[in-house]
mmCIF file of the C-alpha atoms, coordinates in Angstrom:
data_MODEL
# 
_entry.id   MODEL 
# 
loop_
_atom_site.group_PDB 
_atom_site.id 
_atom_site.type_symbol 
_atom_site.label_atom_id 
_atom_site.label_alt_id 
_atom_site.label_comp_id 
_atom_site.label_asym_id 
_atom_site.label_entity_id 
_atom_site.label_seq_id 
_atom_site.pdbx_PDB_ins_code 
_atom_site.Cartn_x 
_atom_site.Cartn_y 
_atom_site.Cartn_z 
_atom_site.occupancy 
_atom_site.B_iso_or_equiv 
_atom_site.pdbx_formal_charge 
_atom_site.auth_seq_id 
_atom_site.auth_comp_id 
_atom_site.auth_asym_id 
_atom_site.auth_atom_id 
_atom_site.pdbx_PDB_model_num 
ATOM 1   C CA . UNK A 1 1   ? 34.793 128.669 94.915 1.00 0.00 ? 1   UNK A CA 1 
ATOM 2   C CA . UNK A 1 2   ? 34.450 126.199 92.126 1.00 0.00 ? 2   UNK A CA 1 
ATOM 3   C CA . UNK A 1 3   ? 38.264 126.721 91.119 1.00 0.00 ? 3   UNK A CA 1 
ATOM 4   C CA . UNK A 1 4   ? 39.384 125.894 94.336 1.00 0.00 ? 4   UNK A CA 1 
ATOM 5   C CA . UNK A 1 5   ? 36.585 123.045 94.848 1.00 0.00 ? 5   UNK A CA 1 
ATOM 6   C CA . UNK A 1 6   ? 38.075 122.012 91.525 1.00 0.00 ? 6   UNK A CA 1 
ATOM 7   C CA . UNK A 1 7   ? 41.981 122.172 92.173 1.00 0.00 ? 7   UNK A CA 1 
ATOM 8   C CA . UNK A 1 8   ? 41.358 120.244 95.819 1.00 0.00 ? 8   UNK A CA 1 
ATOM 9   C CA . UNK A 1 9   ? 39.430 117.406 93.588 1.00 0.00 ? 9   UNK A CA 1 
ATOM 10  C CA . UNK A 1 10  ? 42.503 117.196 91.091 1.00 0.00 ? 10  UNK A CA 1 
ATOM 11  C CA . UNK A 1 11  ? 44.676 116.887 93.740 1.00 0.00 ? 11  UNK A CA 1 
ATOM 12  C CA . UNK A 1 12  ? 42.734 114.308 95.050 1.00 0.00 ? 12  UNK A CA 1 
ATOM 13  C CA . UNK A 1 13  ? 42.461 112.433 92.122 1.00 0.00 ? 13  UNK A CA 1 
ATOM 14  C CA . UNK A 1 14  ? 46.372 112.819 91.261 1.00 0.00 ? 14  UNK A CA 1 
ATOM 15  C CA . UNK A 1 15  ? 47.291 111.301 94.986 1.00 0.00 ? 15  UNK A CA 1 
ATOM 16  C CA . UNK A 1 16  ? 45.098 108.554 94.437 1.00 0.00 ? 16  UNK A CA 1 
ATOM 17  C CA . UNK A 1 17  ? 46.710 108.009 91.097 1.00 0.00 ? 17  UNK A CA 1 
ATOM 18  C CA . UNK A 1 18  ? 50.088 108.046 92.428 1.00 0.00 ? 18  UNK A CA 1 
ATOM 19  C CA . UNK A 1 19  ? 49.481 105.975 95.644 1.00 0.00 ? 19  UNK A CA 1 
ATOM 20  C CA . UNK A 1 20  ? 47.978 103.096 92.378 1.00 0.00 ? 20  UNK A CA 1 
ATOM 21  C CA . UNK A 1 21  ? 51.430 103.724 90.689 1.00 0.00 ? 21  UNK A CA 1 
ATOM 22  C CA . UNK A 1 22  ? 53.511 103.468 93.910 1.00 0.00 ? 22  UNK A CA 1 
ATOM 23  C CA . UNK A 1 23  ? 51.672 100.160 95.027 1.00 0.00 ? 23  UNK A CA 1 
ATOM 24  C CA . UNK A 1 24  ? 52.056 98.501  91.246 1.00 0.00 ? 24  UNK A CA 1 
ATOM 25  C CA . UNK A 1 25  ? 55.792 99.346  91.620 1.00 0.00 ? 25  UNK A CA 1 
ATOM 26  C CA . UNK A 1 26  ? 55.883 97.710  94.850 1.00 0.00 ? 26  UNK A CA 1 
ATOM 27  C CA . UNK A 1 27  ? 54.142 94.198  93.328 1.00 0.00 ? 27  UNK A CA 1 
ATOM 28  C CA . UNK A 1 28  ? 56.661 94.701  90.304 1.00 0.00 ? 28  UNK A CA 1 
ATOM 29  C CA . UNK A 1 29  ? 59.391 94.585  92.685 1.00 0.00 ? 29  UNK A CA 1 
ATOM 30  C CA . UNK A 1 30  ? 58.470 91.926  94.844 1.00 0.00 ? 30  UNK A CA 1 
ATOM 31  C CA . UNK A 1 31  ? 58.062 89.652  91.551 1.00 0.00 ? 31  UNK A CA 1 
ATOM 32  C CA . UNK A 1 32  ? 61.097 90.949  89.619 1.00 0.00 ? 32  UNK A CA 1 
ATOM 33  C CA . UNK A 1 33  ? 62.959 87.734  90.145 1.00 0.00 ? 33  UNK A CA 1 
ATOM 34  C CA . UNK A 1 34  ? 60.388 85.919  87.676 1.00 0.00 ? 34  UNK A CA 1 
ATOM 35  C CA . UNK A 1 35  ? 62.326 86.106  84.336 1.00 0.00 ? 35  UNK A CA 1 
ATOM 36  C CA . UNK A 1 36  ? 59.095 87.222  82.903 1.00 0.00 ? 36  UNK A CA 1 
ATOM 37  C CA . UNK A 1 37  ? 59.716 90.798  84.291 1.00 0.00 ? 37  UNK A CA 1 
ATOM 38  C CA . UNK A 1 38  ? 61.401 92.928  81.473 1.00 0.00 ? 38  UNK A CA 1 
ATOM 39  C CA . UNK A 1 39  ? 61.342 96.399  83.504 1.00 0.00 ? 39  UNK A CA 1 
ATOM 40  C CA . UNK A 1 40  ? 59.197 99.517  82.901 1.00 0.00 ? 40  UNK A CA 1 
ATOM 41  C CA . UNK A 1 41  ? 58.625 101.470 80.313 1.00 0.00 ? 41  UNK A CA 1 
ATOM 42  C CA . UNK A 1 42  ? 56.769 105.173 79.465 1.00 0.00 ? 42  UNK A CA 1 
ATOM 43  C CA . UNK A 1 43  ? 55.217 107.288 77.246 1.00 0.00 ? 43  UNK A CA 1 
ATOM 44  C CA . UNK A 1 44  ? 54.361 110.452 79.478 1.00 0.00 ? 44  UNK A CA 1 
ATOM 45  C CA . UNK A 1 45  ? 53.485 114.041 78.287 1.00 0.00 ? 45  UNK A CA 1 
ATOM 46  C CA . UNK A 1 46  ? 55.817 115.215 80.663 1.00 0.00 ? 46  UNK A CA 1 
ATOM 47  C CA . UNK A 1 47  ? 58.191 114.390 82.873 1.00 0.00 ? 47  UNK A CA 1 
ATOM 48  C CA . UNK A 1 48  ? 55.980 115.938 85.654 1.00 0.00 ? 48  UNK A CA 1 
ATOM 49  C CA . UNK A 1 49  ? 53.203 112.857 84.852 1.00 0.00 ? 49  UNK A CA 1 
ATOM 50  C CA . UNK A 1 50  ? 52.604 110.802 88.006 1.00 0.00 ? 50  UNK A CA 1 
ATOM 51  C CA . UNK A 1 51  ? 54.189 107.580 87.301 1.00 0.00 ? 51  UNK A CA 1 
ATOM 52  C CA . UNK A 1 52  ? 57.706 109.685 86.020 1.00 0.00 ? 52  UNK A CA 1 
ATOM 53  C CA . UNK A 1 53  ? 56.901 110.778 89.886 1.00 0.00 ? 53  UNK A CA 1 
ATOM 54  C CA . UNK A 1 54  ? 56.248 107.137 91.505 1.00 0.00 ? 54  UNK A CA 1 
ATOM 55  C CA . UNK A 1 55  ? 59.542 105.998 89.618 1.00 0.00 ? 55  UNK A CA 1 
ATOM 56  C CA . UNK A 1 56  ? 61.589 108.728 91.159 1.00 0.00 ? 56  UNK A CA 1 
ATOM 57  C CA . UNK A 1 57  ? 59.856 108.034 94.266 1.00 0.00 ? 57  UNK A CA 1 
ATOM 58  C CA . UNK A 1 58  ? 60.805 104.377 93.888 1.00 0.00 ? 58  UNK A CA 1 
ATOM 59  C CA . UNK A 1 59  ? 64.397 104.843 93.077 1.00 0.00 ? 59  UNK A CA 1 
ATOM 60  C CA . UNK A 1 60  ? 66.500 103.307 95.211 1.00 0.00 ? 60  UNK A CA 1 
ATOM 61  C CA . UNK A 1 61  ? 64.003 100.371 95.676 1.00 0.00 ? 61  UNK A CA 1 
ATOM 62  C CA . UNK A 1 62  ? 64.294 99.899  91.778 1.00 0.00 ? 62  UNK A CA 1 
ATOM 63  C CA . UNK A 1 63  ? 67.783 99.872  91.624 1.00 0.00 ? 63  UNK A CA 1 
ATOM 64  C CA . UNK A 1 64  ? 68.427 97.852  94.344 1.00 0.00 ? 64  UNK A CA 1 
ATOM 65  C CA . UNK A 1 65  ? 66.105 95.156  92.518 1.00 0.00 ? 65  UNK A CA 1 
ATOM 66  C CA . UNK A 1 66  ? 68.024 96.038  88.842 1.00 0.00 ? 66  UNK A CA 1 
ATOM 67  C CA . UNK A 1 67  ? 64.635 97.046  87.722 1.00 0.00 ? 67  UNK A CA 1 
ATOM 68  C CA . UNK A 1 68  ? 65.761 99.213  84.452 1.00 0.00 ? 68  UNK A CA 1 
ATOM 69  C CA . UNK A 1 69  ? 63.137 101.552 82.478 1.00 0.00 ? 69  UNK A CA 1 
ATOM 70  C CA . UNK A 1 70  ? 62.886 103.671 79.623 1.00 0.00 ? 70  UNK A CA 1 
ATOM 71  C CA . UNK A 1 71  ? 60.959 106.946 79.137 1.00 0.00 ? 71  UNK A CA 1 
ATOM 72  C CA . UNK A 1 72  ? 59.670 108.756 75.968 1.00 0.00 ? 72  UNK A CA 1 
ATOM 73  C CA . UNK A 1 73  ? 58.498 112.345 76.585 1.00 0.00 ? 73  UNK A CA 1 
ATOM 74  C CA . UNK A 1 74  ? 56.212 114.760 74.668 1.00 0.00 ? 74  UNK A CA 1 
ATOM 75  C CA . UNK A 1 75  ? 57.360 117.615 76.269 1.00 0.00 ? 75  UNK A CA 1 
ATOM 76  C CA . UNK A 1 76  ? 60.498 118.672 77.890 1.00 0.00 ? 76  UNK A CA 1 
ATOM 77  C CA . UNK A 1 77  ? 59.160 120.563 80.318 1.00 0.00 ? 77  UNK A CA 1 
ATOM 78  C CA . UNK A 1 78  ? 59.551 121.725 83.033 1.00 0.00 ? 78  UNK A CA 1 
ATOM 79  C CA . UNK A 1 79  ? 63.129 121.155 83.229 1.00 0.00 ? 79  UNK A CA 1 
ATOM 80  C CA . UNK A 1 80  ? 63.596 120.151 86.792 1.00 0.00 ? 80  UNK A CA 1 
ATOM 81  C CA . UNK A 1 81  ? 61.446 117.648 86.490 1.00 0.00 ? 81  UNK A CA 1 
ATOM 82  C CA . UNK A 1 82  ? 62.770 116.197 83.119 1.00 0.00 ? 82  UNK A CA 1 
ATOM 83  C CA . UNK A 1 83  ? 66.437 116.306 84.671 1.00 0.00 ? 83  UNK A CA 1 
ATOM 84  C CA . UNK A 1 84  ? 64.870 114.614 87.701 1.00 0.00 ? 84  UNK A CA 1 
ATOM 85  C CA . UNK A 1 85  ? 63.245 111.594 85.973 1.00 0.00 ? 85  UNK A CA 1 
ATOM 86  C CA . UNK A 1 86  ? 66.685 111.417 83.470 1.00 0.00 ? 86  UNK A CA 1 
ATOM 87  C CA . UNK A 1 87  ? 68.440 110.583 86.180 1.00 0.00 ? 87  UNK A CA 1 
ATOM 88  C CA . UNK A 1 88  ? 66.358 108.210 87.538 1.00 0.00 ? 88  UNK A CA 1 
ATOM 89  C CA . UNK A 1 89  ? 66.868 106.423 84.537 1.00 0.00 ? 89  UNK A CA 1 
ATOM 90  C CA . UNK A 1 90  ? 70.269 106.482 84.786 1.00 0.00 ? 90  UNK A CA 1 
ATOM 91  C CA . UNK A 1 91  ? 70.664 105.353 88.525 1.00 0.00 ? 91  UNK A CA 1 
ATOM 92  C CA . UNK A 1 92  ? 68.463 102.296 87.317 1.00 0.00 ? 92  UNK A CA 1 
ATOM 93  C CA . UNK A 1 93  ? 70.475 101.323 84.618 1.00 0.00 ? 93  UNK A CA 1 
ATOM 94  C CA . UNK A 1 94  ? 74.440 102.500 85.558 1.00 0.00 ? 94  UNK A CA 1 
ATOM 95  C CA . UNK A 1 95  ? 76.093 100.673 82.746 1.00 0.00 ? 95  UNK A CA 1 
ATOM 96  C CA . UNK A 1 96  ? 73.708 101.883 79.798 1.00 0.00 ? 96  UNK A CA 1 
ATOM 97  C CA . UNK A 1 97  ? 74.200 104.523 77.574 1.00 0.00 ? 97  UNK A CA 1 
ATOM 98  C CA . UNK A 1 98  ? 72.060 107.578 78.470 1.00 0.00 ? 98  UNK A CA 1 
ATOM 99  C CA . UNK A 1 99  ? 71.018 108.049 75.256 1.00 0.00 ? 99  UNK A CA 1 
ATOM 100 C CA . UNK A 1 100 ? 69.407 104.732 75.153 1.00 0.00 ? 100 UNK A CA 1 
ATOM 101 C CA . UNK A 1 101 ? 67.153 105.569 77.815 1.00 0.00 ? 101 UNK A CA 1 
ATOM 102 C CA . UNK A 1 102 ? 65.085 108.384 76.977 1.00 0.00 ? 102 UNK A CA 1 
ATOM 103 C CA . UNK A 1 103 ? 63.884 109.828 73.801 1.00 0.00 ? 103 UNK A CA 1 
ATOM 104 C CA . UNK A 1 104 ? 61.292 112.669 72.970 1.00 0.00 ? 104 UNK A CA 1 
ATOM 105 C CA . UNK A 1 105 ? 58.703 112.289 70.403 1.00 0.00 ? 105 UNK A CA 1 
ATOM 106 C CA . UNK A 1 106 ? 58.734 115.894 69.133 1.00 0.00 ? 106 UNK A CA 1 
ATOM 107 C CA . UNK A 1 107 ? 56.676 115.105 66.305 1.00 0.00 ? 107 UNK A CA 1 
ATOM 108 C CA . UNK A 1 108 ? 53.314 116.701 66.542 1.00 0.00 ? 108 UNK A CA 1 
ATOM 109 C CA . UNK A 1 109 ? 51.747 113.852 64.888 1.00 0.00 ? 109 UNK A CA 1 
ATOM 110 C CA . UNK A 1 110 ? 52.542 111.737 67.548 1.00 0.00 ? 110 UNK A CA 1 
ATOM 111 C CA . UNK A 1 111 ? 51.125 113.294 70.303 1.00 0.00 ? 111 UNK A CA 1 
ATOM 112 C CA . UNK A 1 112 ? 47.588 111.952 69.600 1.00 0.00 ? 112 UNK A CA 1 
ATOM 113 C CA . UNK A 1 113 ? 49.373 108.913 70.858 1.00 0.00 ? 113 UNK A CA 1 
ATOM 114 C CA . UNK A 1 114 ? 48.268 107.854 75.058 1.00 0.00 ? 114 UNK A CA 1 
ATOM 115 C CA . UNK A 1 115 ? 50.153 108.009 78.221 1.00 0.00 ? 115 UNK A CA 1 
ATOM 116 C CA . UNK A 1 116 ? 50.954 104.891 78.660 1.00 0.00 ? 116 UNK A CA 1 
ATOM 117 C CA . UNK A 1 117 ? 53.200 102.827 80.968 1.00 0.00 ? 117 UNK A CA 1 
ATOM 118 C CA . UNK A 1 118 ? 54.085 99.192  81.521 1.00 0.00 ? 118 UNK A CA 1 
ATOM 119 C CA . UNK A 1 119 ? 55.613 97.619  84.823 1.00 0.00 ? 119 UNK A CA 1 
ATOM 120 C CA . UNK A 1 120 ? 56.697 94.095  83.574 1.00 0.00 ? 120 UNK A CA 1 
ATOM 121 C CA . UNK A 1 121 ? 55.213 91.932  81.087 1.00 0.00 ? 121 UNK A CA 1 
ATOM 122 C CA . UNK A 1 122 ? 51.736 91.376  83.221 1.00 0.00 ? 122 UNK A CA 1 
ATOM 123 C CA . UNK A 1 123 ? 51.054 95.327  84.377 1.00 0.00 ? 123 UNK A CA 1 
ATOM 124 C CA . UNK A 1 124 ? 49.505 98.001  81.996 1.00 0.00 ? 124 UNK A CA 1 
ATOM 125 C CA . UNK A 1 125 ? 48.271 101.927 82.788 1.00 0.00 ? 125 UNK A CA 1 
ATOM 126 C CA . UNK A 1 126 ? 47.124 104.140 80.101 1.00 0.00 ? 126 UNK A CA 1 
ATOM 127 C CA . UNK A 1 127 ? 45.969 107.567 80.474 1.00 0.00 ? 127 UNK A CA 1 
ATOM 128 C CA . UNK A 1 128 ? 44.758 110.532 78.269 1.00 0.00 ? 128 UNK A CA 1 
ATOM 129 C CA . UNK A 1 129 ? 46.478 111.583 74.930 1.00 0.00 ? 129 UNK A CA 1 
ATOM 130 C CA . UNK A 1 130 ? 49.455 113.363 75.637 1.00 0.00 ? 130 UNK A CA 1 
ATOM 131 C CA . UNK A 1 131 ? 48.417 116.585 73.383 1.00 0.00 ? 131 UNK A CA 1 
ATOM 132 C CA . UNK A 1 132 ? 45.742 117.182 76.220 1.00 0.00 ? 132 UNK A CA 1 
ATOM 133 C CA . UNK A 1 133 ? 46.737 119.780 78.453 1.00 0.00 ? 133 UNK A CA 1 
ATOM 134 C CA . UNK A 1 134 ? 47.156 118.059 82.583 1.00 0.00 ? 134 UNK A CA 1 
ATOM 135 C CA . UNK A 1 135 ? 44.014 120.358 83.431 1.00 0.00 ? 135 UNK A CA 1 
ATOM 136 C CA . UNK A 1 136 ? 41.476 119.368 80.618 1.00 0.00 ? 136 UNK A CA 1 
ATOM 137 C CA . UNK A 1 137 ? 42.064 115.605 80.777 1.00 0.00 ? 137 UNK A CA 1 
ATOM 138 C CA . UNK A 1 138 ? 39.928 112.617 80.646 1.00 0.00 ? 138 UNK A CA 1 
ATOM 139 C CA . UNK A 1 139 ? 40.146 111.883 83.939 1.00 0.00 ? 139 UNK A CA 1 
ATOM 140 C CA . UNK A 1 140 ? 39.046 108.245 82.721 1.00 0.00 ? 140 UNK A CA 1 
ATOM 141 C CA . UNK A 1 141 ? 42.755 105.955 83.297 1.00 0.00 ? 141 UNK A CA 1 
ATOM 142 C CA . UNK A 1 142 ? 42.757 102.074 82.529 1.00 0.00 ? 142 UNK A CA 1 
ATOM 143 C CA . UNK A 1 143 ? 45.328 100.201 85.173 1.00 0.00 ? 143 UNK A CA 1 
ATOM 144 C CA . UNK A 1 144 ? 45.018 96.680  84.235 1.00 0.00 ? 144 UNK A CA 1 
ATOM 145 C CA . UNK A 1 145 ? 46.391 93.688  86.778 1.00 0.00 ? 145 UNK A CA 1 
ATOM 146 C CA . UNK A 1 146 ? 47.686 90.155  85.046 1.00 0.00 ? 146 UNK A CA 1 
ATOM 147 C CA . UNK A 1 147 ? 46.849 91.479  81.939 1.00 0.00 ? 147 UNK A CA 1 
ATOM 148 C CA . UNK A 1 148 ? 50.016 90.303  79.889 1.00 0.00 ? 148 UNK A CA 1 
ATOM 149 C CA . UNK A 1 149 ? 48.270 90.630  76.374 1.00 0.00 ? 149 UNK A CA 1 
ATOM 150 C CA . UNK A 1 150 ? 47.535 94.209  77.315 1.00 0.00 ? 150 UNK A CA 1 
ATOM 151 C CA . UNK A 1 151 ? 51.602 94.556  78.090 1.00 0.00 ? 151 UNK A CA 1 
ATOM 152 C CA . UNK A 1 152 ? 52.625 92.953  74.922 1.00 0.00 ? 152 UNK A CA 1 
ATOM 153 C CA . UNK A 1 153 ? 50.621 95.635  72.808 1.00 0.00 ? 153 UNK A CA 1 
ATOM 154 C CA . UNK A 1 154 ? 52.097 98.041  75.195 1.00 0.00 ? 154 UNK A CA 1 
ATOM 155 C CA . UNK A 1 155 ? 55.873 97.455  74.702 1.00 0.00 ? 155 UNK A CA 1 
ATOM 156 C CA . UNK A 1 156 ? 54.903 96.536  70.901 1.00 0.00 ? 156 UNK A CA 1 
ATOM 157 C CA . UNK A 1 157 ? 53.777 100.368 70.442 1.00 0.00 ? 157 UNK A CA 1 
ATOM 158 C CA . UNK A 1 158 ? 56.209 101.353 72.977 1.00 0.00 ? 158 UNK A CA 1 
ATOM 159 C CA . UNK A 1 159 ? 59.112 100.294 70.314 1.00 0.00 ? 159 UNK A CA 1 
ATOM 160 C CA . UNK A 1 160 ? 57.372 101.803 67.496 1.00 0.00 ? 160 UNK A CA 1 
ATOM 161 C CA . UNK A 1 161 ? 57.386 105.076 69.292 1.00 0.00 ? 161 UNK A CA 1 
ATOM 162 C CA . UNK A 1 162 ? 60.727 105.086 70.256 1.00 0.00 ? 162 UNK A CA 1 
ATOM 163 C CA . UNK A 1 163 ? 61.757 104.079 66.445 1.00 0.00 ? 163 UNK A CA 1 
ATOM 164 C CA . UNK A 1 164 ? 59.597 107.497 65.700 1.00 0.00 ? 164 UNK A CA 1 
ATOM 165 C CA . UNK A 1 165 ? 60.905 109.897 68.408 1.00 0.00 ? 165 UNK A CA 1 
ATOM 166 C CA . UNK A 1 166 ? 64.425 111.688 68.970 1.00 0.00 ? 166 UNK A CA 1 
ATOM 167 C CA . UNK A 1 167 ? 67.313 111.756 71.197 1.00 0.00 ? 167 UNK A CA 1 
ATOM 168 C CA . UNK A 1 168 ? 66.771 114.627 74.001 1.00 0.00 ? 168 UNK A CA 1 
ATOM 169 C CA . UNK A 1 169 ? 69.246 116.993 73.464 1.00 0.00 ? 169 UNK A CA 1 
ATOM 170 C CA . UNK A 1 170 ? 71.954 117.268 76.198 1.00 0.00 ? 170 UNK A CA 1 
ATOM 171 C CA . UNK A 1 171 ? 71.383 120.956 76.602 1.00 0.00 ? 171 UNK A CA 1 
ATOM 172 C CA . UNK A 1 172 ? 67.774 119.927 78.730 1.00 0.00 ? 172 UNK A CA 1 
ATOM 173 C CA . UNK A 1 173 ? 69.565 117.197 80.718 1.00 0.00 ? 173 UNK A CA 1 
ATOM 174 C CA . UNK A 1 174 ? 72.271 118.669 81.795 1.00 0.00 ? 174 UNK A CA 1 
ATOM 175 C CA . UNK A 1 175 ? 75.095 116.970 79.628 1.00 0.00 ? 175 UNK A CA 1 
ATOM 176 C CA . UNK A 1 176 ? 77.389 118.075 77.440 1.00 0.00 ? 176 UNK A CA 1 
ATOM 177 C CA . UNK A 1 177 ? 77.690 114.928 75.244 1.00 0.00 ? 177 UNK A CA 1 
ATOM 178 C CA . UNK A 1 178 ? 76.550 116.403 71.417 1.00 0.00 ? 178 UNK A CA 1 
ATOM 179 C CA . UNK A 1 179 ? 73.339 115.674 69.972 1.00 0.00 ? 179 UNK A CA 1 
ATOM 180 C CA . UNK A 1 180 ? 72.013 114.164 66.768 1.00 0.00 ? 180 UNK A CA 1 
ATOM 181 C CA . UNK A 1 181 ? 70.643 116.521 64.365 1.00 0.00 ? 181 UNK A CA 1 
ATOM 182 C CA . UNK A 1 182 ? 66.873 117.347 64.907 1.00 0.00 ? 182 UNK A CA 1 
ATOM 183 C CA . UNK A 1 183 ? 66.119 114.819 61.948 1.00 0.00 ? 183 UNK A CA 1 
ATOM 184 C CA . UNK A 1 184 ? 68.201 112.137 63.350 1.00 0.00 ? 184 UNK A CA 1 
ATOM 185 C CA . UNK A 1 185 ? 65.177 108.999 64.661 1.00 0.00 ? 185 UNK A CA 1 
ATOM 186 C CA . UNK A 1 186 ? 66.394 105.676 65.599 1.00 0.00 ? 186 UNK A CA 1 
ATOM 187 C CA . UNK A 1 187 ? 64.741 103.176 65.860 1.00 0.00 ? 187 UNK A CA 1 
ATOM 188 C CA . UNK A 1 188 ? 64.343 100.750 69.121 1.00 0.00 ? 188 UNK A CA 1 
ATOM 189 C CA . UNK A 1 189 ? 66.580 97.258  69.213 1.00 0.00 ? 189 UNK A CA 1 
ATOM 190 C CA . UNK A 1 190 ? 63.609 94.864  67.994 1.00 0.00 ? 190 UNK A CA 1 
ATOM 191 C CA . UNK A 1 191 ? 61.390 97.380  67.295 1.00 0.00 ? 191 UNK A CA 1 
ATOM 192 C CA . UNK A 1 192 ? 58.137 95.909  65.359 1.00 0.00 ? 192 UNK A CA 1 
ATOM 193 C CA . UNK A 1 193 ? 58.761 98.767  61.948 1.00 0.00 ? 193 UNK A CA 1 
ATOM 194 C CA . UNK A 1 194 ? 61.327 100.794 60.795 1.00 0.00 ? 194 UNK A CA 1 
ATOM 195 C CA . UNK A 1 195 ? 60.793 104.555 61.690 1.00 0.00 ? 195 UNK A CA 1 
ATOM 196 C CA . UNK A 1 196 ? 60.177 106.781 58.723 1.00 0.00 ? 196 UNK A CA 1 
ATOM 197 C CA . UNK A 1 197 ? 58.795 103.880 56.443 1.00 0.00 ? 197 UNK A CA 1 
ATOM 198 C CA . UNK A 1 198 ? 55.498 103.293 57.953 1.00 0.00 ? 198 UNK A CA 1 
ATOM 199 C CA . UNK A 1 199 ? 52.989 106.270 58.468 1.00 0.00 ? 199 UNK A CA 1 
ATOM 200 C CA . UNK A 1 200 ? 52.360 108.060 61.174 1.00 0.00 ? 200 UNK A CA 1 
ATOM 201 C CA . UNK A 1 201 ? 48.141 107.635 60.683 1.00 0.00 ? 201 UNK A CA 1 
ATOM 202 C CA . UNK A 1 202 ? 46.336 105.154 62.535 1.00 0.00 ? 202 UNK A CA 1 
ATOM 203 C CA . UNK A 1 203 ? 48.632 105.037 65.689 1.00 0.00 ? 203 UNK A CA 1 
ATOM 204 C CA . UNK A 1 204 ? 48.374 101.892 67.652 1.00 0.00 ? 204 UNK A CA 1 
ATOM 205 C CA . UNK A 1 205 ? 48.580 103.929 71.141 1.00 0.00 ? 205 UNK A CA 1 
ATOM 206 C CA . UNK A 1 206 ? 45.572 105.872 69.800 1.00 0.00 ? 206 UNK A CA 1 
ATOM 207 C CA . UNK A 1 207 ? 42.824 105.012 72.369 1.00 0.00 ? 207 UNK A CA 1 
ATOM 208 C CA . UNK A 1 208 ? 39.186 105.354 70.832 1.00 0.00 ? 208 UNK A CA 1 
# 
């Protein structure tokens, strides 16, 4: 009885979570017109977290406003669900290179690193670190409102990780366009540090 009692409470709690990410979409896209508004970006375990789910949800809505977003992964699966969110990412931005819109930080070292999204330059969610499995999480989430500072640091560690993580190989999404060598990081246009020159240690998505 407590399993179930359990798994009805999660689901609970992941709805309610989703409905928060569907509604901060929603004010994202209604102010998207102020030049302020960048687009999205996230740093999700998976692509089966909730707000990969509320920006597939929120596809055609996004596109239709030319709200673009980018999406760095811990873990590449499941696979329906990565292919799902990578082409999301494409439908949002058409004329991009795919490869510019998704990477995976495979490094373990990273994964000590929060979920962490940002809608704009004024919206910030962060959840638990991604090495946490989904069913022995912190259920404790920060969604912060008009909180630009909070954004900043967001898209400031945001860049880092990208400069840290690699290219998803085309074999997971579907493509057939060849991949970089497992070693091969790039780093982020105006990202704040050079990958592989700074350590690792001391994280700045590292929540305490």
């Amino acid at each position: 009885m407590r399993v179930v009692a359990s798994s009805e409470q999660s689901l609970k709690v992941r709805q309610a979570d989703l409905e928060r990410h569907l509604d901060a979409l929603s004010r994202f896209v209604e102010r998207h017109e102020d030049t302020r508004s960048l687009g999205c970006t996230l740093v999700l375990r998976s692509a089966a977290s909730v707000p990969a789910q509320a920006l597939t949800l929120m596809k055609d809505t996004l596109a239709d406003a030319g709200v673009p977003a980018k999406a760095i992964l811990a873990r590449l699966e499941p696979q329906d669900d990565l292919k799902q969110i990578y082409d999301t990412l494409c439908a949002l931005s058409p004329d991009a290179d795919p490869a510019t819109l998704i990477r995976w930080a495979r490094n373990p070292r990273l994964l000590d690193a929060h979920e962490q999204v940002t809608y704009g330059t004024d919206m910030c969610w962060a959840g638990d670190a991604m090495r946490r499995d989904a069913d022995k999480r912190n259920p404790l989430v920060l969604f912060e409102m008009d909180a630009p500072e909070a954004a900043a640091l967001a898209v400031h560690a945001f860049k880092a990780l990208w400069g840290a993580s690699l290219p998803v190989p085309g074999r997971y999404l579907g493509t057939t366009g060849p991949a970089k060598p497992s070693g091969a990081y790039g780093p982020m246009d105006d990202a704040p540090m050079p990958a592989a020159r700074k350590p690792i240690q001391g994280w700045p998505l590292v929540r305490h």
